[in-house]
C-alpha positions as CSV (number, residue, x, y, z in Angstrom):
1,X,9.8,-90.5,126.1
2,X,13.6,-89.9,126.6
3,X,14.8,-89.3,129.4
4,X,15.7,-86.5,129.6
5,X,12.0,-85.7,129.0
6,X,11.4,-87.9,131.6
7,X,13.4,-86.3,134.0
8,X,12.1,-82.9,133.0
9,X,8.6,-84.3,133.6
10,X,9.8,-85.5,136.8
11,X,11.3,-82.0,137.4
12,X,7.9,-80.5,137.2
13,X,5.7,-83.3,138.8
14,X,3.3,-80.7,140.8
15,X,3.1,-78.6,137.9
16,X,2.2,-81.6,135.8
17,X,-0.4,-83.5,138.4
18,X,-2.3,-80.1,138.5
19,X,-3.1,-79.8,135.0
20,X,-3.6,-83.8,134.8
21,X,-5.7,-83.5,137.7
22,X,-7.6,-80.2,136.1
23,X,-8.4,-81.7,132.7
24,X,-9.6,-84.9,134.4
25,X,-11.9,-82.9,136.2
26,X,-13.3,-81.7,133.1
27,X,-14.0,-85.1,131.5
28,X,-10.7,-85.2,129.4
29,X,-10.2,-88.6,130.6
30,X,-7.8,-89.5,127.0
31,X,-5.8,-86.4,126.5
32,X,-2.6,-86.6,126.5
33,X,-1.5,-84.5,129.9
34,X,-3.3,-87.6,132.0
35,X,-2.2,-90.3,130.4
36,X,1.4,-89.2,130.4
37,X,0.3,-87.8,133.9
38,X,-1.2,-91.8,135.1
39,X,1.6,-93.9,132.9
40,X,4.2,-92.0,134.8
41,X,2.6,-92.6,138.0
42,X,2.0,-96.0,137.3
43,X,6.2,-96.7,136.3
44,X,7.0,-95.1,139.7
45,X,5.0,-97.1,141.9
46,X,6.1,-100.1,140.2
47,X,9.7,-99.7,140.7
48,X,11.9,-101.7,143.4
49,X,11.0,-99.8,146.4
50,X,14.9,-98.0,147.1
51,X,14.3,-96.8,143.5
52,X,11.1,-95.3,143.9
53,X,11.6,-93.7,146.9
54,X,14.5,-91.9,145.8
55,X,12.4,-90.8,142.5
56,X,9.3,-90.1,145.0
57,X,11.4,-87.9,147.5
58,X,14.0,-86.3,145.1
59,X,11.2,-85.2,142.5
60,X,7.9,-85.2,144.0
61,X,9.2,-84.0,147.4
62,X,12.0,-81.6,146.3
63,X,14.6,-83.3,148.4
64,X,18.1,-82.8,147.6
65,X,20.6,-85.9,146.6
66,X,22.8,-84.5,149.2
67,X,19.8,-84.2,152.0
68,X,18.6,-88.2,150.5
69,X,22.3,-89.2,150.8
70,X,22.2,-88.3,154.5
71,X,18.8,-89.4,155.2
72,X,19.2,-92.9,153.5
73,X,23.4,-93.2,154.9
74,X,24.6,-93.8,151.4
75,X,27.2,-91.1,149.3
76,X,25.5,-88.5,147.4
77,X,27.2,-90.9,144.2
78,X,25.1,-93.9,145.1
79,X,22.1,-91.8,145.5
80,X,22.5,-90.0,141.8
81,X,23.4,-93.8,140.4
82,X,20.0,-95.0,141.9
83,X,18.1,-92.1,140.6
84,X,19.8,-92.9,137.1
85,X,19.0,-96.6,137.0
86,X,15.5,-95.8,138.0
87,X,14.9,-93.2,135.2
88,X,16.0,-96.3,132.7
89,X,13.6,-98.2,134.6
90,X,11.2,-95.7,134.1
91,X,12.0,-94.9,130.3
92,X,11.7,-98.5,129.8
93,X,8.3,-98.9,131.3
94,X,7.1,-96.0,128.5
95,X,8.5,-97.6,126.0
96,X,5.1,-98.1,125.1
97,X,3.8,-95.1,125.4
């Protein structure tokens, strides 16, 4: 995955983890929505903790950069570079995939 795909993914987590969720319920362990769905998962809980909470809270939680800047006291430009470097992390970690 690129990563912009990754970030688009990211983008639309809940929509995403629904049908993952959904089709695993339905004994479609091995399609591709759950895997992508579990591998993703997987990369973001792996991550240094600062990274993944940013990725947890900005994506997954709908926070703002601006509202993590202020919660985490660092500048809105830190935040966004942290976000970057963990969507490499995280687009390295599918490399496989």
């Amino acid at each position: 995955m690129t990563k912009a795909e990754i970030k688009e993914y990211l983008e639309n987590y809940g929509d995403k983890r629904t049908v993952a969720e959904f089709r695993r319920k339905q004994g479609d362990e091995n399609c591709i929505p759950v895997i992508v769905y579990k591998t993703i998962t997987e990369c973001v809980e792996s991550l240094p903790e600062e990274y993944s909470k940013i990725i947890q809270l900005h994506y997954m939680s709908k926070i703002s950069l601006r509202e993590l800047a202020k919660r985490m006291y660092m500048s809105r430009v830190a935040v966004t570079k942290r976000r970057d470097d963990a969507l490499d992390m995280i687009a390295n970690c599918l490399s496989g995939l």
